[in-house]
DSSP file (Angstrom, degrees, kcal/mol; ACC not computed):
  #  RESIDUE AA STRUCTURE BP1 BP2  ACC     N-H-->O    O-->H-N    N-H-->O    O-->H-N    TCO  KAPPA ALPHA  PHI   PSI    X-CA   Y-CA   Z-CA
    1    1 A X              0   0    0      0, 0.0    98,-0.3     0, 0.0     4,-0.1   0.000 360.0 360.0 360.0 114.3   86.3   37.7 -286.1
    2    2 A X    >   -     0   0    0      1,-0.1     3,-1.1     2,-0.1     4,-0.3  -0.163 360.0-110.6 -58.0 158.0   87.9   34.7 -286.9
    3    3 A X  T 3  S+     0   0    0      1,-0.3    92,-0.1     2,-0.2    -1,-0.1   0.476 108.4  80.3 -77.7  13.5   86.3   31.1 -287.5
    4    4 A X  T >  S+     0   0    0      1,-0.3     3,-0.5     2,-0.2    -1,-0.3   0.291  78.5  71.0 -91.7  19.3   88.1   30.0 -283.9
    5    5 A X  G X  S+     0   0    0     -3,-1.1     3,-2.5     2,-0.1    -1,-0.3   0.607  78.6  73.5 -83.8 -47.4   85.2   31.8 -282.3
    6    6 A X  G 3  S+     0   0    0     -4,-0.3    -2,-0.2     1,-0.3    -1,-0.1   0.677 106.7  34.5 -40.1 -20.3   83.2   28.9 -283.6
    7    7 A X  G <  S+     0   0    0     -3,-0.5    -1,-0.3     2,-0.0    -2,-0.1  -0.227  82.8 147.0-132.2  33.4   84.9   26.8 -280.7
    8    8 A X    <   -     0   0    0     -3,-2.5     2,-0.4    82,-0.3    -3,-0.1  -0.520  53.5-126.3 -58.0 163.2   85.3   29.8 -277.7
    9    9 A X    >>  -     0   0    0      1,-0.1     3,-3.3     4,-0.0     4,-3.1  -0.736   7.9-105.4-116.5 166.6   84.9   27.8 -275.1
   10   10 A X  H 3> S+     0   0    0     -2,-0.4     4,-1.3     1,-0.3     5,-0.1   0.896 115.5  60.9 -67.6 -14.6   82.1   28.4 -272.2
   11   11 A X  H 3> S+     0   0    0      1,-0.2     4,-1.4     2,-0.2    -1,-0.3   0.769 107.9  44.4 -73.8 -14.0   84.3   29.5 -269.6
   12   12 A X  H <> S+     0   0    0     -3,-3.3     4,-1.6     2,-0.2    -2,-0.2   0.814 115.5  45.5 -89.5 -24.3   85.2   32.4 -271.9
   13   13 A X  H >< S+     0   0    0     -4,-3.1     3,-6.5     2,-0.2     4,-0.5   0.960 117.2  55.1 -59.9 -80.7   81.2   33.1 -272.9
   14   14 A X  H >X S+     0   0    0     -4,-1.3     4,-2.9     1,-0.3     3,-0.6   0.574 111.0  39.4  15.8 -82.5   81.4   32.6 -269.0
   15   15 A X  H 3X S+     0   0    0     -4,-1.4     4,-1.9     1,-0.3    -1,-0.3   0.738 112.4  50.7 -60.4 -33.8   83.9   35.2 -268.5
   16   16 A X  H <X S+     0   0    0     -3,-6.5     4,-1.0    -4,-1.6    -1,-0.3   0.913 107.8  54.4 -87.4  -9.3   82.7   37.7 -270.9
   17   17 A X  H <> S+     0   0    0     -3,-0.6     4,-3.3    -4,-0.5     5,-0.2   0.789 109.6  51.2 -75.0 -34.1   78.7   37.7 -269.4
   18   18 A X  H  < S+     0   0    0     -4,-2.9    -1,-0.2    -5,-0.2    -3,-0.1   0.961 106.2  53.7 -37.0 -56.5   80.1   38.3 -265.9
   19   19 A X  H  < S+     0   0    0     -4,-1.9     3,-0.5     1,-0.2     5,-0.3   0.846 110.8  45.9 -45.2 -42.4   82.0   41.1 -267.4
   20   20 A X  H >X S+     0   0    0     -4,-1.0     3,-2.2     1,-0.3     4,-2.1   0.960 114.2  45.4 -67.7 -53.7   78.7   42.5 -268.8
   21   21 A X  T 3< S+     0   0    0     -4,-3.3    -1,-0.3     1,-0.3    -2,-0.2   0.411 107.9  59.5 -95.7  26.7   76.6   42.1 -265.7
   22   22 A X  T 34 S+     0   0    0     -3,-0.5    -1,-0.3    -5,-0.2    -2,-0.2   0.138 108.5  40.0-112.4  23.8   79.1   43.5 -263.8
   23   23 A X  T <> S+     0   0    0     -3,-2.2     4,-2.5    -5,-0.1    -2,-0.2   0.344 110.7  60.0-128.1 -27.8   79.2   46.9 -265.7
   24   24 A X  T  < S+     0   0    0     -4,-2.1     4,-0.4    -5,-0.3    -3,-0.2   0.767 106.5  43.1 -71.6 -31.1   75.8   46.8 -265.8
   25   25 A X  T  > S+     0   0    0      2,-0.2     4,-3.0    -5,-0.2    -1,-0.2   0.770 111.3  64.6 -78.6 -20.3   75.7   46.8 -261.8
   26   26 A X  H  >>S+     0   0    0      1,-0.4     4,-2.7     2,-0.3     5,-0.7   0.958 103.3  41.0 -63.8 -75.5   78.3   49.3 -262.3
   27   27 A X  H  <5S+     0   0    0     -4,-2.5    -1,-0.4     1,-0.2    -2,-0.2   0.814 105.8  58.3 -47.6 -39.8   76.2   51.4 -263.7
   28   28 A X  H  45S+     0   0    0     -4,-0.4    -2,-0.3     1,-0.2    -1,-0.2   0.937 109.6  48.9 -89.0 -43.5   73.3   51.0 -261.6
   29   29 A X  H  <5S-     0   0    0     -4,-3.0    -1,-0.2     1,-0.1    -2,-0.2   0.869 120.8-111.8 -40.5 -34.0   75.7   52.1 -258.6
   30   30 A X  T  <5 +     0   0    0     -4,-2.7     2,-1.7     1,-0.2    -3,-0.2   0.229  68.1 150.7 102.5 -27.3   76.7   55.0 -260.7
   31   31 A X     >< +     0   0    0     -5,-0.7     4,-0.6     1,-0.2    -1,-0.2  -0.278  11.2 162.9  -6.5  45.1   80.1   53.7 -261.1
   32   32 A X  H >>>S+     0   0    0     -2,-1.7     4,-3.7     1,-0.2     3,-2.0   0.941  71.5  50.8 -70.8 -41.2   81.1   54.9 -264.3
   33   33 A X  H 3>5S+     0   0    0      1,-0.3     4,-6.7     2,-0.2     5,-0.3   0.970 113.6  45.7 -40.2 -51.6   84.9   54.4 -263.9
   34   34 A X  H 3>5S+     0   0    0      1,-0.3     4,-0.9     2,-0.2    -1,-0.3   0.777 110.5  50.9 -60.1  -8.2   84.4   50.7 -262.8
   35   35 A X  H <X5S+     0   0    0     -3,-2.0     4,-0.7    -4,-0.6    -1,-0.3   0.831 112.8  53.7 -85.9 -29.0   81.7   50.4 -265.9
   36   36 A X  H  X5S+     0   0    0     -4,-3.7     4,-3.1     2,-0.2    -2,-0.2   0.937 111.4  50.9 -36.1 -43.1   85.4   52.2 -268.2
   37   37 A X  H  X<S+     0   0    0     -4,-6.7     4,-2.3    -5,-0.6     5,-0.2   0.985 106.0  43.6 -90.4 -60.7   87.2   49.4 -266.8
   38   38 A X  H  X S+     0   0    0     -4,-0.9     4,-1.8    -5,-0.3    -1,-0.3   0.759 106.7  64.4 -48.3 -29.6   85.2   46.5 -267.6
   39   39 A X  H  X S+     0   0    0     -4,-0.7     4,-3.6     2,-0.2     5,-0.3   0.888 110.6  41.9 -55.5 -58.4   84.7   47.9 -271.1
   40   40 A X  H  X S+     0   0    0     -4,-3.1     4,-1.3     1,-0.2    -2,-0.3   0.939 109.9  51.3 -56.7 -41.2   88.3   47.4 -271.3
   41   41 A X  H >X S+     0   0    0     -4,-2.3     4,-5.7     2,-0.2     3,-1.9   0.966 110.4  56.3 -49.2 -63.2   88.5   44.3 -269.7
   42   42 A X  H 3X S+     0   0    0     -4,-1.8     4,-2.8     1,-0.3     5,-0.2   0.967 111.8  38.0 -32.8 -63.1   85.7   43.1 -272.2
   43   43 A X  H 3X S+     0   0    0     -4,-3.6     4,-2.2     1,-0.3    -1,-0.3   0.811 108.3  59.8 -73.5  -2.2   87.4   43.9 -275.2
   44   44 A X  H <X S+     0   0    0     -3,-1.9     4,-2.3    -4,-1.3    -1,-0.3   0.895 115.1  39.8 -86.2 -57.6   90.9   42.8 -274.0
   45   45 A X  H  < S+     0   0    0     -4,-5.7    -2,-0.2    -5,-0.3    -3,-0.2   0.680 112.2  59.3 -89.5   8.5   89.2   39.1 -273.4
   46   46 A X  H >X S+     0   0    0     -4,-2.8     4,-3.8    -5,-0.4     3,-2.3   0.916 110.2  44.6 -65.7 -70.3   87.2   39.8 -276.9
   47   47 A X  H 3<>S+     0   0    0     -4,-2.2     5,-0.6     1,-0.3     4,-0.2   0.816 114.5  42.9 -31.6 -60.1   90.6   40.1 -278.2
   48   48 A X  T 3<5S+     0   0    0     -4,-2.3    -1,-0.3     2,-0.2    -2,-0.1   0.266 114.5  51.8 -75.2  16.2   92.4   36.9 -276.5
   49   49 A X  T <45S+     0   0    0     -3,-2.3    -2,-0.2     1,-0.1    -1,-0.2   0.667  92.5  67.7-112.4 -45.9   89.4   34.5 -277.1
   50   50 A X  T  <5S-     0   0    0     -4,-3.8   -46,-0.2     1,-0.2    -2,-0.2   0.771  99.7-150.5 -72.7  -2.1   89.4   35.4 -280.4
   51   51 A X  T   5 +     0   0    0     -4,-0.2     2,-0.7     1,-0.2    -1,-0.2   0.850  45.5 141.3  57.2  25.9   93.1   33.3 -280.3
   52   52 A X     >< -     0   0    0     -5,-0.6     4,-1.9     1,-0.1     3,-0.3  -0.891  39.5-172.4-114.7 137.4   94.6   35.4 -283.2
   53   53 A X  T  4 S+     0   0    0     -2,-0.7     4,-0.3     1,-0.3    -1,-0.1   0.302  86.6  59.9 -97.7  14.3   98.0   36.7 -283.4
   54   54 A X  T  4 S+     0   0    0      2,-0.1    -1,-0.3     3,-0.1    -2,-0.0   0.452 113.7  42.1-119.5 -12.0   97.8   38.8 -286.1
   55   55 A X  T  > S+     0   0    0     -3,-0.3     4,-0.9     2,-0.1     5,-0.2   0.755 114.4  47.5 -91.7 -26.5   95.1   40.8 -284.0
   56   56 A X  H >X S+     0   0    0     -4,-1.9     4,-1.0     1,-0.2     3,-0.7   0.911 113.9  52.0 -75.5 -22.7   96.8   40.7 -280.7
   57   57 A X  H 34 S+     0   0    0      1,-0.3     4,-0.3    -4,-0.3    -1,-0.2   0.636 114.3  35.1 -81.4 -16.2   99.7   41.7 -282.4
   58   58 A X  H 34 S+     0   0    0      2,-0.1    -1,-0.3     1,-0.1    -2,-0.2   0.415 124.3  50.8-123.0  -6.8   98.3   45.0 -284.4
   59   59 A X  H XX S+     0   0    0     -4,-0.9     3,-0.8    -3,-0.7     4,-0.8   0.268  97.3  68.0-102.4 -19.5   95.9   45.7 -281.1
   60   60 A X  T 3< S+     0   0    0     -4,-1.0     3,-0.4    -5,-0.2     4,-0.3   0.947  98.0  43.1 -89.5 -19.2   98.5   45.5 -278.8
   61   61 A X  T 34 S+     0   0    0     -4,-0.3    -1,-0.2     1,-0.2     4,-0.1   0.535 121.2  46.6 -87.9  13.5  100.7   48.9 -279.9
   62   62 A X  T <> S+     0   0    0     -3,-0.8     4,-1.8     2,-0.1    -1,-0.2   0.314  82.8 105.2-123.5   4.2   97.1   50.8 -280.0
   63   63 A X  H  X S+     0   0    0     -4,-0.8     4,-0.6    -3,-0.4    -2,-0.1   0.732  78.3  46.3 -69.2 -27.8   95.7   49.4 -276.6
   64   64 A X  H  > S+     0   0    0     -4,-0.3     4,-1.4     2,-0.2    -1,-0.2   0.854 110.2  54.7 -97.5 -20.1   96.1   52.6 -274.5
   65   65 A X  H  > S+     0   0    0      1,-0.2     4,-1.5     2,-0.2    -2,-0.2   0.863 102.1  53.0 -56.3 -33.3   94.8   54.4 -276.8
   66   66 A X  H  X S+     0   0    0     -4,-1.8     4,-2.3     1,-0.2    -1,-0.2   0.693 108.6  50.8 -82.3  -3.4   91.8   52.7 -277.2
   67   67 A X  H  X S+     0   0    0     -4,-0.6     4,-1.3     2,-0.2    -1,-0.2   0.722 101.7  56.3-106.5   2.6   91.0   52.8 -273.7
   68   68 A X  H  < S+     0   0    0     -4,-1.4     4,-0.4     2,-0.1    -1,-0.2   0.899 108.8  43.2 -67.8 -29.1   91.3   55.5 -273.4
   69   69 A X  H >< S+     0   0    0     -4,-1.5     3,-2.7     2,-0.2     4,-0.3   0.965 108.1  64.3 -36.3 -76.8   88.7   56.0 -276.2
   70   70 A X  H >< S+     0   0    0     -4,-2.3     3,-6.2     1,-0.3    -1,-0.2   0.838  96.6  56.4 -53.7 -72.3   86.8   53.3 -274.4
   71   71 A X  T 3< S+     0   0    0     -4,-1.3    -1,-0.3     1,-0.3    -2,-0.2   0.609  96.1  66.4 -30.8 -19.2   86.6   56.1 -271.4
   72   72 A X  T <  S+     0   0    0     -3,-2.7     2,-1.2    -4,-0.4    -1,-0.3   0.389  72.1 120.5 -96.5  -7.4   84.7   59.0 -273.8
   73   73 A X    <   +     0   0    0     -3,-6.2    -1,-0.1    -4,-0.3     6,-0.1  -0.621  37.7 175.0 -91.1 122.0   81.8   56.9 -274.1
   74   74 A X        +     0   0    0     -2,-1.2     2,-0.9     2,-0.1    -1,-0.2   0.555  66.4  64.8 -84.1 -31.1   79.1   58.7 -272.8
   75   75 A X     >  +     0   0    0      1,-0.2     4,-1.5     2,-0.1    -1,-0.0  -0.779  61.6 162.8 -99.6  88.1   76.1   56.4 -273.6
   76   76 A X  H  > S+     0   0    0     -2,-0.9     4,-1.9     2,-0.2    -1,-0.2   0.929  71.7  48.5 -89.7 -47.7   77.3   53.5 -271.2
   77   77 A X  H >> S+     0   0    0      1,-0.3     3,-2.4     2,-0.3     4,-0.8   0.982 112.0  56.0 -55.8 -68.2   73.9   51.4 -270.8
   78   78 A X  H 3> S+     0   0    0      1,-0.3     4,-1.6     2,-0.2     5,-0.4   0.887 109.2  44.5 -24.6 -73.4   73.8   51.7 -274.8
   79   79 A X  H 3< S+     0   0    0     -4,-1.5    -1,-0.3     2,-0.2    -2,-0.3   0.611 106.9  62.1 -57.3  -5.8   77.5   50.1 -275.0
   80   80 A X  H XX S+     0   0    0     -3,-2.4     4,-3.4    -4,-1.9     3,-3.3   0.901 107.7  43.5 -48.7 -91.4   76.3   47.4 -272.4
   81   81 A X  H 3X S+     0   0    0     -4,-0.8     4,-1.1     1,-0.3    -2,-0.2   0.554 108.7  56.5 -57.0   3.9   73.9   46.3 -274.9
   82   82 A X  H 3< S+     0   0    0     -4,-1.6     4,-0.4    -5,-0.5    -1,-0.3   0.589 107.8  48.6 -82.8 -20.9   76.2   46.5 -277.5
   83   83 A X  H <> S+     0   0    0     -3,-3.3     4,-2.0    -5,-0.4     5,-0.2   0.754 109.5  49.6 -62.4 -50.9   78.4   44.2 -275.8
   84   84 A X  H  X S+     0   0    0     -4,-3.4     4,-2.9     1,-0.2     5,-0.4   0.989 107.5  53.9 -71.1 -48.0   75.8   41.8 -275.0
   85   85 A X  H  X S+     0   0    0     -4,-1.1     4,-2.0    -5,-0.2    -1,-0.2   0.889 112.0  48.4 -52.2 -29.3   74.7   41.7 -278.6
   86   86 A X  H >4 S+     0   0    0     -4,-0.4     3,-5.8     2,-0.2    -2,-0.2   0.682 114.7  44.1 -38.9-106.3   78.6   41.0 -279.5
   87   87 A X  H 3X S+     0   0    0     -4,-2.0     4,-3.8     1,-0.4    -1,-0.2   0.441 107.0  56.4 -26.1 -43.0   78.9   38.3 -277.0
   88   88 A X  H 3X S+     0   0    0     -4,-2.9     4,-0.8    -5,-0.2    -1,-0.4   0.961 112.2  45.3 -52.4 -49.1   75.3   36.8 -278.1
   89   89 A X  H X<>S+     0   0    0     -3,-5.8     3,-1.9    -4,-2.0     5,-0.8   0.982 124.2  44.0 -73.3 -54.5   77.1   36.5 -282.2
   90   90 A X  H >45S+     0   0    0      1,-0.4     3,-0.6     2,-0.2   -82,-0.3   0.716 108.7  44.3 -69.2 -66.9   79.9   35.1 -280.2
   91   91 A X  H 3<5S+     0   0    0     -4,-3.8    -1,-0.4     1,-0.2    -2,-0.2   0.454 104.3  69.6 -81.7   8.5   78.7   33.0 -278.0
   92   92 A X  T <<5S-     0   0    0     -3,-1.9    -2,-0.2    -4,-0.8    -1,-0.2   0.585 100.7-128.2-108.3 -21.8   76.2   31.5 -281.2
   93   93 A X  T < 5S+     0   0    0     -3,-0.6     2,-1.1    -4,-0.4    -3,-0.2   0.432  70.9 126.0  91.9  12.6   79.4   30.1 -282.7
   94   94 A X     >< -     0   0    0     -5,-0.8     4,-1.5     1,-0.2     3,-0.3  -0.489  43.0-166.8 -83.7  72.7   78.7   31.6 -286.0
   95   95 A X  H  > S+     0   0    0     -2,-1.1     4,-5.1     1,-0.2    -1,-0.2   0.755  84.9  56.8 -33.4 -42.4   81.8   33.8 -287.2
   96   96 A X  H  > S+     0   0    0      1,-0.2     4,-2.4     2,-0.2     5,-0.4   0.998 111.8  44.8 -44.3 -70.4   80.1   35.7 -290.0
   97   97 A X  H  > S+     0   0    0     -3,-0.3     4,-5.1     1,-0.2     5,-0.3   0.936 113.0  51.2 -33.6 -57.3   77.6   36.8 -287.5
   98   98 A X  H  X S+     0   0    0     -4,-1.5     4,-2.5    -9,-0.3    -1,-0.2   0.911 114.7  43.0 -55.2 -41.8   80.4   37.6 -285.0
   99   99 A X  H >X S+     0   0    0     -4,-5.1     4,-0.9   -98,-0.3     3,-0.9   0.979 110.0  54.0 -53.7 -61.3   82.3   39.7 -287.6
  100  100 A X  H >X S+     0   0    0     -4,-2.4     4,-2.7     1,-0.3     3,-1.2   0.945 115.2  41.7 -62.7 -55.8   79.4   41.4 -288.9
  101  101 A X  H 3X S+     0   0    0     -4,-5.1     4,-2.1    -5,-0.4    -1,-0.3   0.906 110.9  54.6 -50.7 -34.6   78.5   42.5 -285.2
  102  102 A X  H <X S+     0   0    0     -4,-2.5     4,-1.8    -3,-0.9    -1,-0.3   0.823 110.8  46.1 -77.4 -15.3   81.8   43.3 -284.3
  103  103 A X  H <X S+     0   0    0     -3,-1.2     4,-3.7    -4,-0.9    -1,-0.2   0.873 106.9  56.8 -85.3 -21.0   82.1   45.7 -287.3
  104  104 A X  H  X S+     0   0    0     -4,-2.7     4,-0.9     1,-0.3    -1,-0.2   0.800 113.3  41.1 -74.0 -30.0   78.9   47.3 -286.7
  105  105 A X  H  X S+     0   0    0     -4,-2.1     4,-1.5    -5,-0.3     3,-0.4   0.900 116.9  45.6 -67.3 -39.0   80.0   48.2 -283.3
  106  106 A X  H  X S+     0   0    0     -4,-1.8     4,-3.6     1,-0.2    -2,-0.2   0.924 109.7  57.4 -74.6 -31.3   83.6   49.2 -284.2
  107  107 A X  H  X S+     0   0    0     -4,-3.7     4,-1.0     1,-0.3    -1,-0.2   0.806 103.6  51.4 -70.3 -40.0   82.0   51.1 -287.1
  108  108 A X  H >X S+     0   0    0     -4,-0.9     3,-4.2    -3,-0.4     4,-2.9   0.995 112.0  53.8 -47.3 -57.8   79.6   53.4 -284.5
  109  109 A X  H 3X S+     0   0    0     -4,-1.5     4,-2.6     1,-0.3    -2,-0.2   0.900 102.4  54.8 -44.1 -71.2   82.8   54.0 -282.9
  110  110 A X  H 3< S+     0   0    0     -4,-3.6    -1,-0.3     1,-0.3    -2,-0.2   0.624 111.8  37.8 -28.9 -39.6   84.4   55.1 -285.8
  111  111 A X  H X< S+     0   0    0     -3,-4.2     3,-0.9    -4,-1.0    -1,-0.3   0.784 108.0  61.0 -99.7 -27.9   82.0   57.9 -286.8
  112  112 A X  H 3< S+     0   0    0     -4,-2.9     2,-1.4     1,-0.3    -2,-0.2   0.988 127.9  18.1 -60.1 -56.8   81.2   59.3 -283.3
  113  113 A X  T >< S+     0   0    0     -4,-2.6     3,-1.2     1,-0.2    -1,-0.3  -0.588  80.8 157.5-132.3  88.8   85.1   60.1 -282.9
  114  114 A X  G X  S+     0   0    0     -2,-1.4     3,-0.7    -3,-0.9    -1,-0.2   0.711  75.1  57.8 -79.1 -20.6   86.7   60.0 -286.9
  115  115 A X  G 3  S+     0   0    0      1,-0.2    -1,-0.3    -4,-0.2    -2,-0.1   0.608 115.3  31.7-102.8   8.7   89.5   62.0 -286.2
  116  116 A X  G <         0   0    0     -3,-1.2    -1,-0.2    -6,-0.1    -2,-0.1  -0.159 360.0 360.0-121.3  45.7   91.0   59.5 -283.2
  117  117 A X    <         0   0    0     -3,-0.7    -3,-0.1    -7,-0.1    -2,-0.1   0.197 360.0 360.0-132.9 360.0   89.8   56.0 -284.6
């Protein structure tokens, strides 16, 4: 996560805690698509807050692949709170933190399904 995360500004914190308790109602409806889609949404505005072109740019020819990825996770409530914890390093304006959280998510990701990450 780059150190422009130090300055997100609160209408993106804003934006991504909506996202969160709106996957989180999602869930509680039973709604799993609409909880997919708002994982994607999340990480798509993870991605544009973080204001780096050398990530949108290397994320953008792998983006339907990862959502679809996004869709094969089974454990939704789990990735909720994984979210929030992001958005908590995020929103705390520390980058280190935010990196270290974001790897620690990508990194679950990574082993549950090693042969499409």
């Amino acid at each position: 996560m780059p150190a422009c995360c130090a300055a997100s500004p609160p209408a993106d914190i804003e934006r991504l805690e909506d996202l969160l308790s709106r996957a989180a109602d999602a869930l509680a409806r039973g709604s799993v698509n609409e909880a997919h889609r708002l994982n994607s949404e999340f990480h798509d505005d993870v991605t544009r807050i973080a204001d780096n072109g050398f990530l949108r740019t290397a994320l953008e020819p792998l983006q339907g692949r990862m959502h679809w990825l996004f869709r094969h996770v089974t454990d939704l409530p789990e990735l909720v709170q994984e979210h929030r914890d992001l958005l908590a390093a995020i929103a705390s304006g520390d980058p280190d933190r935010a990196a270290a959280q974001s790897a620690l998510h990508i990194g679950k990701y990574r082993e549950q399904y090693p042969d499409t990450v």
